[in-house]
Structures are given as C-alpha cells and as structure tokens.
C-alpha positions in Angstrom: -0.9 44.2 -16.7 2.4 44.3 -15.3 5.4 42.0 -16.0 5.1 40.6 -12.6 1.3 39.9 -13.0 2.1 38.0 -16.1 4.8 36.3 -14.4 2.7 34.7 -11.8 -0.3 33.9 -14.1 2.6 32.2 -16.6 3.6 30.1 -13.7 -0.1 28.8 -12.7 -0.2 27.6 -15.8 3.2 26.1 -15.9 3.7 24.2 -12.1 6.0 22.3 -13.4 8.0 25.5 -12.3 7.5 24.6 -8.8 9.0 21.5 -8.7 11.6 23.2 -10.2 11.9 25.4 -7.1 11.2 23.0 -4.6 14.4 20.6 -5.6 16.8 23.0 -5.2 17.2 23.6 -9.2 16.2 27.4 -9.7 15.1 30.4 -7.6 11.9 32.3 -8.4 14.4 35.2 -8.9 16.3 33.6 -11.8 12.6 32.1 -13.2 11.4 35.8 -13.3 14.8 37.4 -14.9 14.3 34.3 -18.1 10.7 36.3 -18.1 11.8 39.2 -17.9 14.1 38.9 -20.7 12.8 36.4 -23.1 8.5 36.3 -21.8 6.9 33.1 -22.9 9.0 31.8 -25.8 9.4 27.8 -25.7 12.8 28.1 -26.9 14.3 30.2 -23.3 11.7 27.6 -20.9 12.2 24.4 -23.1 14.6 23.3 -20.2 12.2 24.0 -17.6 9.1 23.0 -19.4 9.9 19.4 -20.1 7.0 17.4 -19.0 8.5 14.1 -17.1 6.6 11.3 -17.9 6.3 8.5 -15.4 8.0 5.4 -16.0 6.0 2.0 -16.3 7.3 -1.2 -15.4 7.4 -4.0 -17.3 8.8 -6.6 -15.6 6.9 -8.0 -13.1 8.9 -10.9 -12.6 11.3 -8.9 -11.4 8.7 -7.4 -9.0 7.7 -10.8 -8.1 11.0 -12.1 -7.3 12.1 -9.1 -5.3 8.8 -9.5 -3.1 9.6 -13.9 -2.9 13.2 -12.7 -1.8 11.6 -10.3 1.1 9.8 -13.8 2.8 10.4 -14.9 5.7 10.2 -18.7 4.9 10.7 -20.0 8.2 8.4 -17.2 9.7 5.7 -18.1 7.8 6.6 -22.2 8.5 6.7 -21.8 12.3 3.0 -19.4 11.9 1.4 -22.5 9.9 2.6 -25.3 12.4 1.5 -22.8 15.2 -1.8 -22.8 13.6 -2.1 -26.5 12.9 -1.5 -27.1 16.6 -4.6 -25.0 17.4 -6.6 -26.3 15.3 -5.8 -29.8 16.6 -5.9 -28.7 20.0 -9.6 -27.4 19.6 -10.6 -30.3 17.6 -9.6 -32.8 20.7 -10.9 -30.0 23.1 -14.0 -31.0 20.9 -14.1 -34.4 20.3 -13.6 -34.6 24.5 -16.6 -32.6 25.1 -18.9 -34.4 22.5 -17.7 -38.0 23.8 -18.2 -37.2 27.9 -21.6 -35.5 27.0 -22.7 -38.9 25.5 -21.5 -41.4 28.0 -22.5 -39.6 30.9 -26.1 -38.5 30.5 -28.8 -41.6 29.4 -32.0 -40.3 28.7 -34.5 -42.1 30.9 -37.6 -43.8 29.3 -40.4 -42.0 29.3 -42.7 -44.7 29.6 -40.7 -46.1 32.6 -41.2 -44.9 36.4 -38.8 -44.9 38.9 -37.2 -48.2 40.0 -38.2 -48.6 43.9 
C-alpha cells in the first residue's frame, strides 16, 4: 500500500484531523508532509491528536439566574391579568346564561290542563 493509502486510512481513524482542517488550523497538505516524514508516531501528531473533552457545568445557579434575568416580568404580569379577565368574563357570560334559562322557562304541571 502506498503512502497516500495509508494516509487516508490513518485519518479515518483519526477525525479529529478534520476539525483540524475545517477551523482553519492545518491543510491536508501539511497533515500528509508530518506523514510523510514521521508516519504514525504519537510524539509528531500529539498536537493534533489531543482529544477535547467537553466541559460540564456545575453551576446551575448560575444557569438559573441567567434564565430569571432573561424574564420578562411585566410580560408575563400583563399575560396573567389578561387571562384572569377571560376567565371572569366567561364565568359572568356563564353565570348570565344559567340565571335567564331559570327565570324564564317554568315547567308546566303535568297533571294540570290548560287554564281556559
């Protein structure tokens, strides 16, 4: 197999090459002359090879503050009174329609027959 072969199969099973590439940080060209002159020894990719691990946050009352400073307080005031309104307003729309139902219609006795 050729140098070039290797190359490509040392770099499928190294991606973190790519990002390497992709941010502006190396060239494929350079990657393959550090092959070409060194191969696979850890010591000429130990640079490249570095595996970044993802940092965990531990604060999250930090987190929480930052998201309580984001509210809109008075937004979320003026949507709750909005809502109250509604509500009220259906419950009188409802209260209305149950009272003028009742006063309005008197069942008539069944026993009874009409006054003449």
């Amino acid at each position: 197999m050729e140098t070039k072969e290797k190359f490509k199969d040392f770099v499928k099973t190294n991606p973190i090459l790519l990002k390497h590439v992709k941010d502006g940080k190396m060239t494929w060209q350079k990657f393959y002359e550090i092959y070409d002159l060194y191969g696979e020894d850890k010591e000429a990719w130990k640079d490249y090879l570095i595996r970044e691990t993802p940092t965990v946050k531990n604060n999250t009352t930090f987190d929480l503050s930052s998201f309580l400073k984001g509210l809109d307080l008075d937004g979320i005031q003026n949507g709750v009174n909005s809502l109250q309104r509604v509500l009220s307003l259906l419950q009188d729309m409802s209260l209305n329609k149950s009272q003028t139902t009742s006063n309005t219609y008197k069942p008539r006795p069944i026993y009874k027959h009409f006054d003449d």
